[in-house]
N, C-alpha and C positions, 0 to 999 in steps of 0.2 A: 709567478709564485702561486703555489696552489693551498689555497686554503683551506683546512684542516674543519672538521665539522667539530661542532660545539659537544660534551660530555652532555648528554640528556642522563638525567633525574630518574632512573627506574618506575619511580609512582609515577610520573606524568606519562612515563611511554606504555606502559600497561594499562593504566587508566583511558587512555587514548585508544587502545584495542578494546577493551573492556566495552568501552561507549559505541565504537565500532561495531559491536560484536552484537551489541545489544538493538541495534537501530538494523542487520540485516536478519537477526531473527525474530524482531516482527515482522518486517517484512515476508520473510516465511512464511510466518505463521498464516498473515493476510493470504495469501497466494493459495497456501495448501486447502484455507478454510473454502477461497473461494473457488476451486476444483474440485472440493469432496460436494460442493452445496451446485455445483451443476452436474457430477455425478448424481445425486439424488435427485433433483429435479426434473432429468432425462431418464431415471427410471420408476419412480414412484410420481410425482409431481404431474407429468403432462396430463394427465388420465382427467388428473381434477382441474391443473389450470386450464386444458383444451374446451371443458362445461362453457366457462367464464370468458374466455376469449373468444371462442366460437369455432375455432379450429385449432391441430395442434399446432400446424408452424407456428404463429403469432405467440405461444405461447412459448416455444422454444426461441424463436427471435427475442422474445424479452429476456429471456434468460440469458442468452447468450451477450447480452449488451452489458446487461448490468453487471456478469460476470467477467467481462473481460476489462471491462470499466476497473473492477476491484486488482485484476491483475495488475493492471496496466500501473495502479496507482503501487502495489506491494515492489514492482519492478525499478517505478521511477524512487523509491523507499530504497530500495537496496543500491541504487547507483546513488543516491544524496549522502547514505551511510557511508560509502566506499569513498567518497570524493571527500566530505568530513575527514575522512583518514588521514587520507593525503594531505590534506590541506594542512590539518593538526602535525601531522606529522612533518613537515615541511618547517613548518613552523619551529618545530623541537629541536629538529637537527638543524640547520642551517641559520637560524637567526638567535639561537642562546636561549631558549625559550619566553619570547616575546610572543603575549597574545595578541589580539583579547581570543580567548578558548569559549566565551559563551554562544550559545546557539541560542539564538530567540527566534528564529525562525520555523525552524524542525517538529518542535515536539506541539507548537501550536497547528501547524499543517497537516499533523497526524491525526490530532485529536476532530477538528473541523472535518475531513475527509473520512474518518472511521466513525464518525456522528450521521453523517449524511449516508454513508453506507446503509448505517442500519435504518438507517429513516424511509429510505429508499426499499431495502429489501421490507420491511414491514408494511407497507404501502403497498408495495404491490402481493403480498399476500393478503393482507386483508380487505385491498381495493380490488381485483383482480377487473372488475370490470370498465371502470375509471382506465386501470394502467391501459386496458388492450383499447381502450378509445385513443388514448394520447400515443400509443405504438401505431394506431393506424391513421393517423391524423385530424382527431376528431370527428369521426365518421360515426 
């Protein structure tokens, strides 16, 4: 006997995209920001981080960590969002809309890691000589 999937709620299953929708375009947003700020970095930037660091690789190595760092995290952002979907959505159709639909985990992981982001990028622009000490192992 095959089991017929439950009438989902129009508000819940939109709502559920909507939340979706909104969790991979920060994600986006993080991503875009952080390849427009190593495109600037690698062409106005080195000139003056290369002063401070003492060469220019080391200056492009920092940048290249902390911007992939930022990807890395908009990416793991857009698969938490996607899997939320699912999960929500799973939830909608097969179980009669049985939650619980809260997220306490998500939107506090964003804010902690897009805190640190920027703590991190202003740190190293305003330390630049501190950062390229802990890039080269405290030399």
């Amino acid at each position: 006997m095959v089991k017929l999937a439950a009438k989902v709620d129009p508000k819940a299953f939109f709502s559920n995209e909507r939340n979706s929708l909104h969790w991979i375009t920060q994600a986006v947003y993080l991503i875009s920001f952080s390849t427009q700020l190593y495109g600037f970095v690698s062409k106005t930037g080195q000139r003056n981080m290369s002063e401070a660091f003492g060469n220019q690789e080391d200056a492009e190595n920092l940048a290249q960590i902390v911007i992939t760092c930022a990807c890395l995290v908009g990416f793991a952002l857009m698969g938490y969002g996607t899997l939320l979907f699912y999960r929500r959505r799973k939830a909608l159709v097969n179980e009669d809309g049985a939650g619980p639909f809260v997220d306490n985990f998500g939107p506090i992981f964003f804010v902690i890691v897009s805190i640190a982001f920027i703590i991190i990028n202003l740190v190293v622009s305003w330390f630049p000589p501190e950062a390229a000490s802990l890039l080269n192992g405290g030399k």
